[in-house]
N, C-alpha and C positions, 0 to 999 in steps of 0.2 A: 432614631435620631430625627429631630422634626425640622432640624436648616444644614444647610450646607455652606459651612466656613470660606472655603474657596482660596484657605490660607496658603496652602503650598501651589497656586497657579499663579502666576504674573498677571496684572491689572490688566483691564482691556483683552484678556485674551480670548474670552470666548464670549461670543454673542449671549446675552440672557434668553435664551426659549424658556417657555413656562415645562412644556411635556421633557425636556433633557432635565431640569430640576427634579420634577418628580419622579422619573423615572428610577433616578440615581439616589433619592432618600427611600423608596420602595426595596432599590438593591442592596441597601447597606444591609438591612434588615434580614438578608437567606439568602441564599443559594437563588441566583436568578438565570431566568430566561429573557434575553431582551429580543425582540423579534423588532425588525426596524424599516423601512423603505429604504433603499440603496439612496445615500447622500443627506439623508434627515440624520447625521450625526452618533452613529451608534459610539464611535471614540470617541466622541468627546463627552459622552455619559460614563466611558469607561475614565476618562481623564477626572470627571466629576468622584468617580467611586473611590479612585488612589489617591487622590489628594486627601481623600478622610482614613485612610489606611496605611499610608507610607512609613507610620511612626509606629505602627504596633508590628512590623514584623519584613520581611521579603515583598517583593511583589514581582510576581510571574506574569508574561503575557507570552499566548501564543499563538501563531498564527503557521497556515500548511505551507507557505512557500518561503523560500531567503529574498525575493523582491518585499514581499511583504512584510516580513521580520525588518528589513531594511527600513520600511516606511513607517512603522511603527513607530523605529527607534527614534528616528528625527523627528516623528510628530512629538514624541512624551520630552525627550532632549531638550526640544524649543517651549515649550507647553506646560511642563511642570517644575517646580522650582528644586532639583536636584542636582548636584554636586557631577562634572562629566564626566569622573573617574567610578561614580555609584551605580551608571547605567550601561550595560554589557547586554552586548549581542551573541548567542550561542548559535554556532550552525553546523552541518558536518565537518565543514575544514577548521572548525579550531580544535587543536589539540586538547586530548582527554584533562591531560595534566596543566592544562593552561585553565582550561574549564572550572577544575577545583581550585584552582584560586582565586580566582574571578569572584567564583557563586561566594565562596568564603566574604569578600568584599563587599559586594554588592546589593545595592539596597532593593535595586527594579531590573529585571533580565525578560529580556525580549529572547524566543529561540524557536524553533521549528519543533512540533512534541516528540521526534521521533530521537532527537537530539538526549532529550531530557526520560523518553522513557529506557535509553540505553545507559541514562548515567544511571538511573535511578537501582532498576535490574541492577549492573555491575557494583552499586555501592558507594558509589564515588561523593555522592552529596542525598540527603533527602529532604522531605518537604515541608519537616515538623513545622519551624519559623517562616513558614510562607504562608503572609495576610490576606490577600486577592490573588485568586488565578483568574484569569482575564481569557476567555477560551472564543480567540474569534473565529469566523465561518463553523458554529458549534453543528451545524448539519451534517457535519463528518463523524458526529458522536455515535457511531451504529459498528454492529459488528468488529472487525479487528484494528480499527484506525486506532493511532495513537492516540489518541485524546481518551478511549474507551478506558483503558490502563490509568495514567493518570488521572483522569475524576477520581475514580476507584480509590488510588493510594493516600489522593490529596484529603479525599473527607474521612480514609482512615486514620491519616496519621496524623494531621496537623492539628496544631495547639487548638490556635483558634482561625477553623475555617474557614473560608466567605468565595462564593465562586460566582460570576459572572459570565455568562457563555449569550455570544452573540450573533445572530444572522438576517439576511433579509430576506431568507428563502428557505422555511424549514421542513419545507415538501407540505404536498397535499392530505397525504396519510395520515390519519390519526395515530395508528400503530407507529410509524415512525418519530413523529413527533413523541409518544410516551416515550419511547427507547433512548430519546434522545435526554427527556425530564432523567431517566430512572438512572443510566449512565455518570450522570453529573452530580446525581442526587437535588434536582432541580425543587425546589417547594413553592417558586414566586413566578410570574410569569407576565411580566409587560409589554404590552403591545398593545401597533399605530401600523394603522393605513393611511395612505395619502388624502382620503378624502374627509380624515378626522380632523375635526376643529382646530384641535391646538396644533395640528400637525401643516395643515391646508396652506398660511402665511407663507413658507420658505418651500414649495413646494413648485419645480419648474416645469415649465410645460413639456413635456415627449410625445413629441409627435408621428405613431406606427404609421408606414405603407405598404402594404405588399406589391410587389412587383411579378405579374405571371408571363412566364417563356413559355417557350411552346418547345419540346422536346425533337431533335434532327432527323431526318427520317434512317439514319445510319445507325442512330442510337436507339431508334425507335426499333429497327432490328435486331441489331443485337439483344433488347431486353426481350421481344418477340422468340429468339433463338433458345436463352437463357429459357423464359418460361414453360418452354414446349419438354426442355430437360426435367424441370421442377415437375413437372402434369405427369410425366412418366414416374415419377418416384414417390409421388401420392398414389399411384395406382397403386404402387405395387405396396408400399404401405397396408392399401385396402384389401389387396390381394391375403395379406397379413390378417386378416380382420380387426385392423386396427380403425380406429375412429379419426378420421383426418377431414380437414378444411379447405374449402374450394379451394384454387388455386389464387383467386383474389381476395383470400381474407387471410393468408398466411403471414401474419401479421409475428413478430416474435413472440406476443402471450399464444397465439396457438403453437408455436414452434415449442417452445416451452412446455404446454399442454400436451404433445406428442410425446415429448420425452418423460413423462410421468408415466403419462399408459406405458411405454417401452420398459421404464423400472421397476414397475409395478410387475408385469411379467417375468424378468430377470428375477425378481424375489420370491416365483412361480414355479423357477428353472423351467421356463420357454423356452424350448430352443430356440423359435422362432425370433427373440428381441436380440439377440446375437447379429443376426442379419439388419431386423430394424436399424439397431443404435448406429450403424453403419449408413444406412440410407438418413438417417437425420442429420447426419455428421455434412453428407453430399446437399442436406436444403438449407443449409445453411450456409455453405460456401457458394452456391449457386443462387439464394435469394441475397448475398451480401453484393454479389455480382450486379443482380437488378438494382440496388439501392445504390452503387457507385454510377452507373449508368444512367441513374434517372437524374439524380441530384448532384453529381459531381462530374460528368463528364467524359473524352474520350481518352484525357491523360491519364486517369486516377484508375479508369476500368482496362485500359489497356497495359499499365503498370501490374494489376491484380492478376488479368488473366495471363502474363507470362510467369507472371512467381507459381501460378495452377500448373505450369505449363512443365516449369523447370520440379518441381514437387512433383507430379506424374510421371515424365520421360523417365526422372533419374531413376527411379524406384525407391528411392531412398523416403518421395512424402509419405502421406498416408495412406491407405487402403480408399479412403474418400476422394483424395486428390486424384490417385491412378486410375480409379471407374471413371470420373470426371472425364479427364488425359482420356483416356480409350473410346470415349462416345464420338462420332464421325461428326456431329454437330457441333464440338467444340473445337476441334482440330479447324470446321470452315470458320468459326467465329475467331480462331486466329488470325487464316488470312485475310481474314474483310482489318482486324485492327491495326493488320500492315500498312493499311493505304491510310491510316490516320497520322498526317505529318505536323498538325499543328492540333490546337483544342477546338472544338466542336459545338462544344456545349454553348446554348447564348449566352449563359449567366452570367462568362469571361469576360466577354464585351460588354456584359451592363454592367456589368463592377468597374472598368476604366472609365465609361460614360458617367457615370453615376459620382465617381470620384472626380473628375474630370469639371464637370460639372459644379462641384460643390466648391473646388479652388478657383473654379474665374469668379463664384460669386464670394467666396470666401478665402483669400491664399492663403491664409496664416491658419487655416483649418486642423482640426486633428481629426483622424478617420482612425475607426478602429474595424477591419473585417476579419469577422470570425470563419471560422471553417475547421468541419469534426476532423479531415485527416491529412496529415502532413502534407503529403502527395497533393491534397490540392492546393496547402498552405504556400509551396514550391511553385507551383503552377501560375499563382495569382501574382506573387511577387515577379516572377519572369514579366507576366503579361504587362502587369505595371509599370514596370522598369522598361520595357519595350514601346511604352505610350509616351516614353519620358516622366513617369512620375518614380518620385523616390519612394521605396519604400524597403520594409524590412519583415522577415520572419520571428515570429515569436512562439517557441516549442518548448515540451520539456526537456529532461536533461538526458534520455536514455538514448543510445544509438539503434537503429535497426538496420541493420546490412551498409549499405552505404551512405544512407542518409543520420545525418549525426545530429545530434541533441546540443541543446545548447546547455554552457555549464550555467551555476548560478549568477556566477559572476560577470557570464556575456548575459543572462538576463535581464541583471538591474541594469547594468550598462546599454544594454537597448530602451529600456522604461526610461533613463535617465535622460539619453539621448534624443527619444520621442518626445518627453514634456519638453524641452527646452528648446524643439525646434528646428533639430538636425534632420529630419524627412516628416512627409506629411502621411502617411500611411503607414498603419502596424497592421499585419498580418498574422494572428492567432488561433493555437488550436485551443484546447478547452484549459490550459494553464492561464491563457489572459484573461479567463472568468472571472474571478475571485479578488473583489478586494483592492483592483489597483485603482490605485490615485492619481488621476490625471485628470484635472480639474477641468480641461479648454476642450476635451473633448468632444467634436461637437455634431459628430455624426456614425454611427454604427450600422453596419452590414451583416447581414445572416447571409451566408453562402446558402446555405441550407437551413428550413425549418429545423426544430430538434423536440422531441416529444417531450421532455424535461423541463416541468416547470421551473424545477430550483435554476437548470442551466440556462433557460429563457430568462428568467431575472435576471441573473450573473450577468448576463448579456449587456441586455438593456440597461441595468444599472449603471454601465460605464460611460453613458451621456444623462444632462441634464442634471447634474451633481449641483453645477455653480449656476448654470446659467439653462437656457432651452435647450434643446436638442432635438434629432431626429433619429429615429430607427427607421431600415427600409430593409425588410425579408425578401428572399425571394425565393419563387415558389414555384418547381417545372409543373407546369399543368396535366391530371389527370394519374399523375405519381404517386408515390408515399410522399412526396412533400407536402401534398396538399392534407392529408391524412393528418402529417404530424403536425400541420398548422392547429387543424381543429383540438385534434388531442394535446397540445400542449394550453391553447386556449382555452378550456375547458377547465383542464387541472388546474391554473394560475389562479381562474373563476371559483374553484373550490377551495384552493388553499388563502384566497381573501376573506375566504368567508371563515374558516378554520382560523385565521390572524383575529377577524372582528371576533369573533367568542372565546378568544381567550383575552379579551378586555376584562373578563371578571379576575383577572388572578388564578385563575382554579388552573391549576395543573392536569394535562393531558390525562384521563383515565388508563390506568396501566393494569386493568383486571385482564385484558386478554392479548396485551403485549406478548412478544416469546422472547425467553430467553437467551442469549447468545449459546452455540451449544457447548457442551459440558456441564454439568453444574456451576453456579453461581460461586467465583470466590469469594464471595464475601455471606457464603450460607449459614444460617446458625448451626452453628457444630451439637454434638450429642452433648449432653449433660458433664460436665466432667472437664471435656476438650477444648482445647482454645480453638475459637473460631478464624479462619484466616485473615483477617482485619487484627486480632491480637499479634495474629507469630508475623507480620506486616510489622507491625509497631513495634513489636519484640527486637526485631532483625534492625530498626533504626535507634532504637533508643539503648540499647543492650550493648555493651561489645562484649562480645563472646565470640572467639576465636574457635573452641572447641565447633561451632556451629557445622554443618553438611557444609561441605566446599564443592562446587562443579565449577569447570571451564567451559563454555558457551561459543560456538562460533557464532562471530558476530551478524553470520549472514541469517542465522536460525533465529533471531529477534523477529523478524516478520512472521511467524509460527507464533502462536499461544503457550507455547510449553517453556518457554524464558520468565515471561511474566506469570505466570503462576507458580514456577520455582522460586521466583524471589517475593510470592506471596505467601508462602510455604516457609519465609524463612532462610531460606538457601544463600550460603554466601557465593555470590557469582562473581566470575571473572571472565568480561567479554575478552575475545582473541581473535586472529586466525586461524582455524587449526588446519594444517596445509591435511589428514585423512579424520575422519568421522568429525560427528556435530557436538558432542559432550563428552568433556575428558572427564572423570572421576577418579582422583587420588591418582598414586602412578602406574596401575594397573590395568583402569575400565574405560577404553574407548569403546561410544556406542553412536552409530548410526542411525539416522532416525528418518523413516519415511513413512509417505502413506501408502495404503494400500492400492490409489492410481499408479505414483511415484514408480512403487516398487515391480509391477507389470510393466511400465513402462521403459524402466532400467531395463530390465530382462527382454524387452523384442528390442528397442530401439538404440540404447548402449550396454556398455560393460558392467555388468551387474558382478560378475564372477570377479570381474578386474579391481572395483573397489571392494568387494570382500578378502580379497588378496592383498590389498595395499591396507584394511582395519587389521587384517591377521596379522600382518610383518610388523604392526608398529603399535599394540599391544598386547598385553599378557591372559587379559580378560576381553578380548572383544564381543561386543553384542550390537543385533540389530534387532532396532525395533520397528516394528510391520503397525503401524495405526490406523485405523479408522474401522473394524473390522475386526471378523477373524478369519480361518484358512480358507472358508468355505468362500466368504466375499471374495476373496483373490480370483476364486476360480469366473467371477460373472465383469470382470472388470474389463479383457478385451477379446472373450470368445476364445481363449485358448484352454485348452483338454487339462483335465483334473491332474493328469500323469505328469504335465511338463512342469506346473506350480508346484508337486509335490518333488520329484527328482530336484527340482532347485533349491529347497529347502533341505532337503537331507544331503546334496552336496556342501550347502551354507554350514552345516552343523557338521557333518563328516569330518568333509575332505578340507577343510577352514576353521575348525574348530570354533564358529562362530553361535555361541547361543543367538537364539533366535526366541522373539516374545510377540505376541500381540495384544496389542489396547483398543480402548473402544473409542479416547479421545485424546485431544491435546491435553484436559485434566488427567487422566490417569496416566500417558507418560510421563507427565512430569512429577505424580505419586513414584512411579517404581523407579524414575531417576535418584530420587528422595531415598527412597530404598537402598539402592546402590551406593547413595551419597554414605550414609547411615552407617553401612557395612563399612565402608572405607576409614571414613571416620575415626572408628573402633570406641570401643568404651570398656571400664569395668565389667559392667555387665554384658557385654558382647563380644568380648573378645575373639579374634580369628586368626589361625596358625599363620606363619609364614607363605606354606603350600598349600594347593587345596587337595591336592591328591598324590600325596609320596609315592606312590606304587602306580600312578596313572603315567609316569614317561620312563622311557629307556631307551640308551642308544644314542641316539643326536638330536632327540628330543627333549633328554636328559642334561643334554652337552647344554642347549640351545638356554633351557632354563636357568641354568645355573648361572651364564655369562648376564642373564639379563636382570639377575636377582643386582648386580653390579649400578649404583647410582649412573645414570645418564647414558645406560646402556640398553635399548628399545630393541625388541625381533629383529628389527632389518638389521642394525648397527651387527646386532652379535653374528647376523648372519656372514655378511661383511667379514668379519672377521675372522671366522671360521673359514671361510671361503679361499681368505688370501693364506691362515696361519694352521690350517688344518686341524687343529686339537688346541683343548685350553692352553696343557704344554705352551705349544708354540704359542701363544697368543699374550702367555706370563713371561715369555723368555724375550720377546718383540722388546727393541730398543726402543726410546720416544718417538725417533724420526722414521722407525720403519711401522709405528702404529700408526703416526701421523699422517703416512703414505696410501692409508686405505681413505677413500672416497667415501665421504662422510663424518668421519672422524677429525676433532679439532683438539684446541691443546686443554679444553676440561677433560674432556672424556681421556683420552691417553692421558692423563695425569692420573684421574681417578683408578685407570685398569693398572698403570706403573707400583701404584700404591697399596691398594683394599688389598693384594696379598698379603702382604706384610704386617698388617695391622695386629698388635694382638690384642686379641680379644678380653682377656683378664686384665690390659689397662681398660678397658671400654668402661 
């Protein structure tokens, strides 16, 4: 297309830039990459692309948060000329069933991916007639994120494709960036730096400062304390003949680089990396401890070292935690953090100074300070609030112990709150990164350096949108702050130059990318077979009922073995299922873990207890063991071959629990597929009633025959047996004395009142 109509935008709405035209006649044309500076308009190039698209089909956008679903909505609302009842907001709290009617309706849906790849799995709607996907912060296109899933389905199944994925920050990596092309199915690739011509005009000035503190002499000890622990367990390390790094270059890629030699032995059967993987476990809690001390302070490290404290005493942490707990250098670095009754760190003070500051010259200011962990996020807002300035916390949504998350909907309500003026200070962890719109912003704070270019950007981009701005890092001197200043410096330096070379169009080289693992769903199949982008398309365009049916608990969608079953074809139905993660027909509940998981059930919970609770409440219980087979289990936490195997032959014994192992999230969700198949049944597959007439007697016998009974599951019949001793008594049970067993409601005792009586030659 060589113009852009502009017919469905309202007059006057968007400024004419020359580079947002072109960019948006480039993207009509394929599957694009828009790479953008933070506030040079990447929406409004996408507003440019749906206005040329809105009439040939659906139009999807999505974006990682509900603030920013939210922002989206009222930009396209106000900004594109559509109908307010055609444009719907999808996020976790709207109902499944509200969803399908909506998408039914709706011409443009703004939604969070993770939204859309549980409808998509469950079957609820798909993406045939969707014109544009509109894929913003596309830097999350890597490994398990949702957005990986949907590229995938979108350029398999839809009429006519067109996908748009957009960032300002698509990392320094080359490999990453391919992953990120191949993912989308990316073939176009436009990109602008601020110092490009067409770009340069609308471009405000950001003005960096670093600001250097000088570390307390309290803290200076305790890091002092902390490292004399770390010296000791590089020795012994060494003692190991392992290959380890001075004490001041234990940076996480050598931390990292430890733990490969340790695995690499483990696949040796060393005994020795038994002992290692333990002492890595301790430099890591104990160099997390430096990194909270240098760069956050005496609240955030005295907060860490009591949770070390209560993990150790109880017994209950880890084997890492309690060596920790038991060294006499950590027990004094307690009581020195007793005598810490307020913060320590300078950093607190230059952030009220600095804030402070910025409102006698500026009071209608907006301030945004970032900071990586809660605990400080808490800290700064006290301090604040204590200088008399207002401000507010901005976290995500999960809780941890007592400090609690905020929901979506206190999110936008704090964003909505800050632009309009209700306090001058927002206070955020790495959730205010990405994407928000708050145009008056006009001054930004790094509590801490952050080695992360993408997240440096994120940063910074939240000033100087509309107008100037300032960024001010701050940096404890002689720290890993100062470290991550350069190294993120650096990489920002690489990936502009990675931005200017892909001015040619040419898409990322993906010859030595890697795979996500598993095989590729979308691999070409052998000669003959439908490749899984067909049974994808099959499963949407088809209705076939006969199809595989599995039940999915809805928690198991973060796992790859969901999205590959409904690649596969599989008609899925998400749930909750209160025991195992896939029901199959009314027989097959299966359990599905990995081979950490399933070591871990067994020292640290009830492994036996949920194998007890899959036995009681199906007929065919199975677990599946992934990632591995018998022998990996044995190198996963140094425990003796004898206890791995005794657990397994009690799982199968004494539980009657088939037990399988896979090698991945693709081949569970093949032998899922298998099981589905079986259930299924067919012509040509047909399968008896029983699988073993001669394999129960006695109350085993009793047990099966009550549960052959529609709506009558192991526990239910056990239940009943329990209270009515024999089927006898359990046929002879009025309504109200079946009614009286605990668990039983009025289907089930209707159904047991009844299936006697039936006869069979009217069936």
């Amino acid at each position: 297309m060589s113009f852009l109509s502009r017919r469905n935008i309202p007059e006057n709405t968007l400024e004419d830039r020359t580079y947002q035209t072109s960019i948006a006649k480039h993207a009509l044309q394929g599957n694009t990459l828009l790479v953008l500076p933070t506030g040079m308009g990447k929406t409004a190039v996408a507003l440019l692309v749906a206005a040329e698209r809105i009439g040939a089909g659906k139009i999807l956008m999505l974006a990682p948060t509900k603030p920013l679903v939210e922002q989206h909505l009222r930009y396209f609302s106000k900004n594109l000329l559509i109908n307010a009842e055609d444009i719907v907001m999808f996020t976790g709290t709207t109902p499944s069933a509200k969803r399908i009617k909506m998408w039914e309706k709706a011409q443009f849906c703004v939604s969070t991916p993770e939204v859309i790849k549980n409808d998509i799995i469950a079957g609820r709607y798909d993406l045939t007639d969707v014109s544009l996907l509109i894929v913003d912060e596309c830097h999350r296109t890597v490994g398990n994120y949702a957005y990986v899933f949907i590229g995938e389905r979108y350029n398999a199944t839809a009429k006519n494709p067109l996908l748009l994925g957009m960032t300002a920050s698509p990392g320094s990596d080359a490999e990453h960036v391919a992953e990120i092309c191949r993912n989308l199915s990316i073939n176009i690739v436009e990109s602008r730096v601020e110092s490009d011509p067409d770009v340069r005009p609308y471009v405000h000035e950001r003005e960096t400062e670093y600001i250097m503190v000088d570390l307390p002499e309290d803290l200076w000890l305790a890091v002092s304390v902390l490292n004399t622990m770390i010296e000791d367990r590089l020795t012994s390390l060494a003692a190991l003949n392992y290959r380890v790094p001075k004490r001041e270059a234990l940076s996480m890629k050598a931390i990292n680089a430890l733990m490969v030699q340790i695995q690499a032995r483990m696949q040796e059967k060393d005994k020795t990396a038994y002992s290692a993987i333990s002492i890595h476990a301790e430099l890591m809690k104990l160099r997390h401890g430096v990194t909270l001390a240098e760069s956050q302070g005496t609240t955030a490290l005295k907060t860490y070292l009591f949770r070390l404290e209560e993990e150790g005493a109880g017994g209950s942490g880890s084997k890492a935690s309690q060596r920790i707990y038991a060294d006499d250098r950590f027990k004094r670095l307690l009581s020195l953090c007793q005598n810490w009754t307020r913060e320590l760190h300078p950093k607190a003070d230059e952030v009220v100074r600095i804030i402070r500051e910025q409102l006698i010259e500026a009071p209608d200011s907006r301030i945004i300070v970032f900071a990586t962990y809660r605990d400080g996020v808490s800290m700064i807002v006290g301090h604040l609030e204590e200088a008399g300035i207002s401000a507010k916390r901005f976290v995500g949504q999960a809780s941890h112990d007592s400090d609690k998350g905020l929901s979506q909907k206190e999110q936008i309500a704090a964003i909505r709150e800050f632009r309009e003026g209700g306090y001058s200070v927002l206070v955020a962890t790495s959730v205010g990164e990405e994407g928000l719109d708050i145009p008056s912003t006009d001054l930004v704070i790094f509590y801490e350096a952050v080695p992360s270019e993408i997240r440096s950007i994120q940063r910074k981009g939240r000033t100087g949108r509309n107008a100037s701005g300032k960024i001010i890092v701050l940096v404890t001197k002689g720290t890993t702050d100062e470290t991550y200043r350069w190294v993120s410096t650096s990489r920002e330096k690489q990936m502009q130059k990675g931005v200017k070379a892909m001015r040619s169009g040419i898409v990322p080289s993906q010859a030595n990318s890697i795979p996500p693992a598993g095989d590729s769903v979308y691999a070409p199949a052998p000669e003959g077979q439908l490749t899984l982008a067909d049974a994808a398309i099959k499963s949407v365009t088809e209705e076939n009922e006969d199809r595989p049916a599995v039940t999915v608990d809805n928690r198991e969608t973060q796992s790859r073995v969901a999205e590959y079953l409904s690649n596969l074809g599989v008609k899925i139905t998400l749930a909750q299922l209160p025991v195992g993660d896939y029901a199959v027909g009314d027989r097959v509940l299966i359990e599905r873990k990995t081979t950490r998981d399933f070591v871990d059930t067994l020292v640290d919970r009830d492994l036996f207890g949920q194998m007890r609770d899959l036995a009681d409440n199906s007929i065919r219980p199975v677990l599946i063991v992934e990632g591995g087979t018998l022998a990996d289990l044995y190198d996963v936490r140094n425990l003796h071959p004898n206890a791995i195997r005794n657990t397994l032959a009690s799982i199968a014994a004494d539980f009657d629990v088939s037990v399988i192992f896979t090698k991945d999230a693709n081949e569970t969700a093949e032998m899922i597929l298998a099981f589905a198949r079986r259930e299924t049944g067919s012509p040509k597959s047909a399968h008896g009633l029983h699988k073993s007439k001669t394999g129960r007697s006695g109350k085993a016998a009793v047990e099966y025959i009550l549960t052959a009974f529609p709506d009558v599951g192991p526990k239910a019949a056990r239940d009943l047996l329990r209270a009515f001793g024999s089927l006898r008594g359990i046929f002879a049970a009025s309504k109200e004395e079946l009614l009286g067993v605990k668990g039983i409601g009025e289907k089930t005792a209707e159904v047991i009142l009844k299936t006697p009586d039936i006869d069979w030659r009217d069936q």
